[in-house]
C-alpha positions in Angstrom: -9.4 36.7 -21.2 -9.9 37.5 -17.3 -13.4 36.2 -17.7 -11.8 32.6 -19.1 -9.0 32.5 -16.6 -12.0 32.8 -13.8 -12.7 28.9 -14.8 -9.5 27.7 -14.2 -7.5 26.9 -11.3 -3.7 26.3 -11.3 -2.6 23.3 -8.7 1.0 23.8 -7.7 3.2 20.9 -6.4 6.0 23.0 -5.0 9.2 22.1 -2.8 11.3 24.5 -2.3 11.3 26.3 -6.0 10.5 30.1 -6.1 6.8 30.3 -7.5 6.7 34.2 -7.4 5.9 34.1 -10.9 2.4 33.0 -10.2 1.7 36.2 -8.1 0.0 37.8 -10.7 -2.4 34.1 -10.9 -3.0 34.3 -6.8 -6.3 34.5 -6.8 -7.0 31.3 -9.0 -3.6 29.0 -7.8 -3.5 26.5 -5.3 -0.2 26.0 -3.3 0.8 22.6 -2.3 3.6 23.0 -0.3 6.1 20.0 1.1 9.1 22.3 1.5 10.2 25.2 3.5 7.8 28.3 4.0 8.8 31.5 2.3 7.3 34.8 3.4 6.0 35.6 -0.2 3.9 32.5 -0.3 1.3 34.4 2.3 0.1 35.7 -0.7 -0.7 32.6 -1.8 -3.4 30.1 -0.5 -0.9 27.4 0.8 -1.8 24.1 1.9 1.0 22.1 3.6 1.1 18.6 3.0 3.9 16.1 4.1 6.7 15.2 1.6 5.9 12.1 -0.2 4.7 10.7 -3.0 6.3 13.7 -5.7 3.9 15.7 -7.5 1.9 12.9 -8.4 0.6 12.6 -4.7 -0.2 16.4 -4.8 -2.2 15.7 -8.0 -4.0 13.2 -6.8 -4.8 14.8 -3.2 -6.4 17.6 -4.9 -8.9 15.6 -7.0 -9.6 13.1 -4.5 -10.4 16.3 -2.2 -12.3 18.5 -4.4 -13.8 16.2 -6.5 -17.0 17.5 -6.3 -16.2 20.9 -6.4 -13.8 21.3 -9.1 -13.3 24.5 -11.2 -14.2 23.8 -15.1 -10.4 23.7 -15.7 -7.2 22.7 -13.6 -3.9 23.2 -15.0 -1.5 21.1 -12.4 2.3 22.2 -12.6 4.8 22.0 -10.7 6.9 24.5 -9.0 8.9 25.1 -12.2 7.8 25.1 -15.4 11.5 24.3 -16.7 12.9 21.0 -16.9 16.6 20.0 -15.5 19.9 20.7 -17.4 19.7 16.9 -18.4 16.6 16.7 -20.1 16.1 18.0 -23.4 12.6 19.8 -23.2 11.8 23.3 -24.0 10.6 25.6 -20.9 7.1 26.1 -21.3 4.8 29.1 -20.5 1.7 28.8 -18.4 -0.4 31.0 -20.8 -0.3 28.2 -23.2 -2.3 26.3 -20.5 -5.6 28.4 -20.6 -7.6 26.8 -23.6 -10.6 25.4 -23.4 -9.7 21.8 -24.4 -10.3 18.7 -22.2 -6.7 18.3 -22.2 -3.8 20.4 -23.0 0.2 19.8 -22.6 3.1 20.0 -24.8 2.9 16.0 -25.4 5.6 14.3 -26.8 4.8 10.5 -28.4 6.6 7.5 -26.5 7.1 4.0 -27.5 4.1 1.8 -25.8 6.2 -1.4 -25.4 9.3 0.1 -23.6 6.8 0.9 -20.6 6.8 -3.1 -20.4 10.8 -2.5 -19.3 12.5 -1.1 -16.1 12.6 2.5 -16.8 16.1 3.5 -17.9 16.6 6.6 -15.5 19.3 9.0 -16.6 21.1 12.0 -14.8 20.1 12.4 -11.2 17.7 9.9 -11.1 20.0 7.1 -12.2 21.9 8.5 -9.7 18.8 8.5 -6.9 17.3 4.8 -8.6 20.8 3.0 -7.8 21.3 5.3 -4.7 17.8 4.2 -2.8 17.3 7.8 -2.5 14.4 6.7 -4.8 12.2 4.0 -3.5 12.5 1.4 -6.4 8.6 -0.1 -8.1 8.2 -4.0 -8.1 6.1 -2.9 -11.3 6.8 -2.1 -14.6 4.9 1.0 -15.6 2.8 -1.8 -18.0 1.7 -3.8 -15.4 1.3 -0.6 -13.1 -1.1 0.7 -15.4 -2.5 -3.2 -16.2 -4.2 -3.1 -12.3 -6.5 -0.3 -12.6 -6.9 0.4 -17.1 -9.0 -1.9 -19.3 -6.9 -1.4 -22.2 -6.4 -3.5 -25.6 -2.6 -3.8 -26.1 -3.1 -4.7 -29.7 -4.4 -0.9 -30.4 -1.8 0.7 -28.5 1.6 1.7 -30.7 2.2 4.8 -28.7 1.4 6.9 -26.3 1.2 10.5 -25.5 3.3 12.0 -22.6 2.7 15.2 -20.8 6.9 15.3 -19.6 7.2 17.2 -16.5 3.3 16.3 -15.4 2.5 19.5 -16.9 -1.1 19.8 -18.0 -4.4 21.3 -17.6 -7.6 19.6 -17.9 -11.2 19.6 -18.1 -13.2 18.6 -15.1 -15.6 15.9 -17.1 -12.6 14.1 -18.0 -11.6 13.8 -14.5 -15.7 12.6 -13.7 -15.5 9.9 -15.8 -14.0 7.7 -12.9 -15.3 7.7 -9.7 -13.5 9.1 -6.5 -12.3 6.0 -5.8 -10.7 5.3 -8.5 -8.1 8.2 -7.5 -8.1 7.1 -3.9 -6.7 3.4 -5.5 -4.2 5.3 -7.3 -2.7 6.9 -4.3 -2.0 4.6 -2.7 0.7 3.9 -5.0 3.0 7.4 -3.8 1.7 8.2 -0.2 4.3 5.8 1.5 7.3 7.4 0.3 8.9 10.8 -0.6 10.5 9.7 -3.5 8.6 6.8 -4.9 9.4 5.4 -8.9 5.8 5.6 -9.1 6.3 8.9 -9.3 7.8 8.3 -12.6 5.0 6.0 -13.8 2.4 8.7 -13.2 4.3 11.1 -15.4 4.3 9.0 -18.6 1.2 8.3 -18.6 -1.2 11.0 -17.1 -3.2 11.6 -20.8 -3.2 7.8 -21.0 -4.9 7.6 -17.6 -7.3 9.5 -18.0 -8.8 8.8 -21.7 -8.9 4.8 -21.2 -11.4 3.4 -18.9 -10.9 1.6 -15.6 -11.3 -1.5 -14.2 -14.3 -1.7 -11.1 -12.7 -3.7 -8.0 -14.2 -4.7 -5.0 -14.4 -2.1 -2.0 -12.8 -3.0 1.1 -13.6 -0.3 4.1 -10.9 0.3 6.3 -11.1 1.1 9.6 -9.3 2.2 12.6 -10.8 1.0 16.1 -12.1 3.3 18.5 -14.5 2.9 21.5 -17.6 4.5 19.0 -16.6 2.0 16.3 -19.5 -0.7 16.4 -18.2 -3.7 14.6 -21.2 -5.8 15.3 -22.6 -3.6 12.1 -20.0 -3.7 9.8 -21.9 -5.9 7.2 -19.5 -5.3 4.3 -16.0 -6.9 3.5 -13.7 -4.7 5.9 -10.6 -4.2 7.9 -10.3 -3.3 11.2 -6.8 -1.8 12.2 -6.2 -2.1 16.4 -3.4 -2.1 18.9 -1.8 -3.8 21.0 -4.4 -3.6 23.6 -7.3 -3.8 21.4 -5.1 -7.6 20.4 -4.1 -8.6 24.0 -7.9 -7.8 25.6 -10.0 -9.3 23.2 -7.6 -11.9 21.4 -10.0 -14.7 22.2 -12.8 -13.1 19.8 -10.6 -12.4 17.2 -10.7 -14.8 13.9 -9.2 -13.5 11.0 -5.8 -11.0 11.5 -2.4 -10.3 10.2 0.0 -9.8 12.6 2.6 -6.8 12.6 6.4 -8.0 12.4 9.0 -9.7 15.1 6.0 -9.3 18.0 5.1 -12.6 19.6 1.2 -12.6 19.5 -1.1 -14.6 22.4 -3.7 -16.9 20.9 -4.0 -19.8 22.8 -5.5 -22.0 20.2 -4.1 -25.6 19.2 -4.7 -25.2 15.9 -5.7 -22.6 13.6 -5.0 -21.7 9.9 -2.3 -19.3 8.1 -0.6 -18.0 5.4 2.7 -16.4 5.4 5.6 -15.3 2.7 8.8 -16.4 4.8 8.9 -17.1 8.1 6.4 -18.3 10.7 7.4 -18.7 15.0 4.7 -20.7 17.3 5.9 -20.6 20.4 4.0 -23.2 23.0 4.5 -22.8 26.7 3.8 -26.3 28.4 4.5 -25.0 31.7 6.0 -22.3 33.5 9.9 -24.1 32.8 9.3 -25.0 29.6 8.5 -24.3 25.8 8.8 -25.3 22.5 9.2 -23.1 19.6 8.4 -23.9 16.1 10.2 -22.4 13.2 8.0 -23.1 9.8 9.9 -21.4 6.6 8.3 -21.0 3.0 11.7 -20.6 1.6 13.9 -24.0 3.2 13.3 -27.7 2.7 12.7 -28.0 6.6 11.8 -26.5 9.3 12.6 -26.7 13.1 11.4 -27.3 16.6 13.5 -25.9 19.5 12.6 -27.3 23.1 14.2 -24.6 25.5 16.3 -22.9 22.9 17.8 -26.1 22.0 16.9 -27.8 18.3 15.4 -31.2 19.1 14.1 -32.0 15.6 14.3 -30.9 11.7 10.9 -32.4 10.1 10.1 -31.8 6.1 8.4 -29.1 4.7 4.6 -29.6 3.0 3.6 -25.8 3.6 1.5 -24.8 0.5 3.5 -22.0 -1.0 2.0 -18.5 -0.2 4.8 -16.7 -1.4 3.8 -13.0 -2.3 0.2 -14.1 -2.4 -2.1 -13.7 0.7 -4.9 -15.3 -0.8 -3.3 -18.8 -1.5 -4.5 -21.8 -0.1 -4.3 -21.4 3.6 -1.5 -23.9 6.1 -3.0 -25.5 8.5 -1.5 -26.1 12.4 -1.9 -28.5 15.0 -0.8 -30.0 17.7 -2.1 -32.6 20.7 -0.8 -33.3 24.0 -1.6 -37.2 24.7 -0.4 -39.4 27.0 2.7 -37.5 27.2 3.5 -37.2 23.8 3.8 -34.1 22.1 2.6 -34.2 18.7 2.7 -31.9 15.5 0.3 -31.8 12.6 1.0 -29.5 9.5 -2.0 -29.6 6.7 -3.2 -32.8 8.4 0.4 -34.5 8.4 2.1 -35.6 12.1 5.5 -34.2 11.7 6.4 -34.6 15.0 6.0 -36.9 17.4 8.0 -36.0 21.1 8.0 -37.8 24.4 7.9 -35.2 27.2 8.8 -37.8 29.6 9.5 -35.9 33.3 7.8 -32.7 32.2 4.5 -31.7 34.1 1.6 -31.4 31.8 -1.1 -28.4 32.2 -4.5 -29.4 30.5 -4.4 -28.5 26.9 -6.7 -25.2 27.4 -4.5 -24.0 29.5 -1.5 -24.2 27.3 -0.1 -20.3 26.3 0.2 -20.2 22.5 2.2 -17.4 20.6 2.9 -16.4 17.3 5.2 -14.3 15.6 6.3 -13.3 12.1 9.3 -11.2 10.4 6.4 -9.5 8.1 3.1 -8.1 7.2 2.3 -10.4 4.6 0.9 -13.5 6.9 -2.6 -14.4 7.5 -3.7 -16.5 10.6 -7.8 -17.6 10.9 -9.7 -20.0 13.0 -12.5 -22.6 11.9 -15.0 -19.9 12.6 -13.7 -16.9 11.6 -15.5 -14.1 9.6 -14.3 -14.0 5.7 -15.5 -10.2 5.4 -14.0 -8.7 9.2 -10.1 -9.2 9.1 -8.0 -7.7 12.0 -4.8 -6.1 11.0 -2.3 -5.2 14.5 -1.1 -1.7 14.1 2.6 -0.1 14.9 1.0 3.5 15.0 3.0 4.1 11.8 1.6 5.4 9.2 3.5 4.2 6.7 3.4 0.7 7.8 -0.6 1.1 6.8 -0.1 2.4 3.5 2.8 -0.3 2.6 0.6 -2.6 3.7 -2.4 -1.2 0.9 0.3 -0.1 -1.4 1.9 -4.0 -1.3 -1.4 -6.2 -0.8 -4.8 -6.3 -2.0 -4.2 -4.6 -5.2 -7.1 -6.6 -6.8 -9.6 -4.5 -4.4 -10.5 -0.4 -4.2 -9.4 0.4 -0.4 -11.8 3.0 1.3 -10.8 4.8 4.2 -13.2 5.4 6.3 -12.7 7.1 9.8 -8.7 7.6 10.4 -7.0 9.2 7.4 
């Protein structure tokens, strides 16, 4: 028996549950610990990790940082093996972990069409769900599992669910998709402590891992540094940068997303964009005066301001980019002639002004700003690079993996130098 236990390694997700009943499993268990620090656990080899993402996040972090050293067998608990006074599940025991199967759990069999619903939480975590204590999925757990699973619904009645995401497992069954595959997955918990996600991942472990994947695209993310050579960055990536990054080298910048309610210098009269609300160019003609455009994707019009005071309302012919960064791109322009201030929106004048007393600077020397209430916008310029896209940075760390955990769900994110 000591001889089989040698091949397997427990992986604990704790909080702040007693796990002394491990201590006679230290030398083959794996603390993952996002809660206080109790004395007994320096018994224990502990790694702290910040609290998000549940235990799926601990999971996940584990494979995605051993996965090319991992023991022949991983049972992943969590810091109890019992279940709440709500739930009707029997305690289970640990010992019923170490077989040599590729998978083992006390499975229960779950209806394959109501993960095509809104989970109906019960006890606390109705209570958290309707509280925002937990952070609510715009998924279902079907089309969750629908991004990254090449599944035929027609052969699925049921599936098998390991509650609690209590199981052990075999390392080949965790080989059969690549490293990246786990990294995609998350991305879906590392944002928040409490994600529904959460809940997603424990309904459908066993189906994750015996149904194959879906390849995407890789996109390499990066975060700027001074070392960072971005004249060899051949491949489809993103480069995150700060303010000063933005602000000293603006003028060679293409392709970016802008972070929220900032007003950005680009000094271009036209330029391309998508966004999924609200869009504010602001054009200084002179040191006295400015207009400010308001474009909306939600109204029938938008609005041009001269000095803080609405001169115009002109129609809306924005294509719709709604929840969709990749739609057809808007295009903006505007011309300065003869004293007449003019507005083009996808090659439509929507404004034509008369600026009458107000002294003109040449065109080039016009300041330009832009500014939007989100990260879901998009702005480019005739000659901008399709694979390099420039995303401004808050320093938040959360902001990044919204950003990944919202967009680009079609693609495999790889971080490469500053996470």
């Amino acid at each position: 028996m000591n001889e089989m236990i040698n091949n397997f390694h427990i992986v604990v997700a704790r909080y702040n549950e007693n796990i002394s009943w491990l201590h006679k499993f230290k030398n083959i268990t794996t603390i993952y610990n996002k809660g206080a620090y109790d004395k007994y656990l320096n018994d224990f080899n502990v790694i702290g990790l910040p609290n998000f993402g549940r235990e799926s996040h601990t999971f996940l972090y584990h494979i995605i940082n051993n996965y090319d050293n991992l023991n022949e067998y991983t049972i992943f608990i969590q810091g109890s093996l019992g279940f709440d006074k709500g739930i009707k599940h029997s305690p289970l025991n640990i010992e019923n972990y170490f077989q040599l199967n590729d998978f083992n759990a006390k499975l229960q069999k779950y209806d394959f069409n109501l993960l095509k619903y809104p989970i109906n939480h019960i006890g606390k975590w109705k209570k958290e769900y309707n509280t925002g204590v937990m952070k609510k999925s715009f998924l279902t757990c079907y089309s969750w599992l629908k991004n990254f699973l090449d599944f035929d619904d027609s052969k699925v009645d049921e599936i098998n669910i390991a509650w609690g995401a209590i199981f052990s497992i075999h390392k080949s069954i965790i080989l059969k998709k690549p490293k990246i595959f786990y990294e995609h997955l998350i991305r879906f918990v590392d944002y928040h402590p409490n994600p529904e996600e959460g809940h997603f991942f424990e309904r459908s472990w066993h189906f994750i891992f015996f149904n194959k994947h879906i390849d995407k695209k890789v996109i390499n993310i990066f975060k700027y540094n001074k070392s960072l050579d971005i004249n060899k960055i051949k491949t489809e990536s993103h480069i995150w940068i700060d303010t000063n990054y933005y602000n000293t080298h603006f003028h060679k910048i293409d392709n970016f997303v802008l972070f929220p309610n900032y007003y950005f210098k680009i000094n271009k009269s036209s330029f391309n964009f998508t966004f999924t609300d609200l869009l504010y160019i602001k054009i200084k003609i002179n040191e006295d005066n400015f207009f400010q455009i308001i474009l909306s994707n939600k109204q029938d019009l938008n609005f041009l301001f001269l000095n803080n005071e609405l001169i115009e309302k002109f129609k809306n012919n924005l294509n719709n980019s709604l929840n969709n960064l990749n739609n057809s791109l808007n295009n903006f322009n505007f011309s300065i002639d003869s004293n007449i201030f003019k507005i083009y929106i996808n090659n439509e004048i929507q404004i034509s002004y008369d600026l009458k007393n107000i002294k003109i600077q040449d065109i080039d020397d016009i300041n330009v700003f832009l500014k939007t209430n989100n990260y879901n916008n998009n702005i480019t310029f005739n000659n901008y690079n399709e694979k390099l896209k420039y995303i401004m940075e808050i320093n938040n760390y959360y902001d990044i993996k919204s950003f990944y955990k919202n967009n680009y769900l079609n693609n495999f994110i790889c971080y490469k130098n500053f996470i």
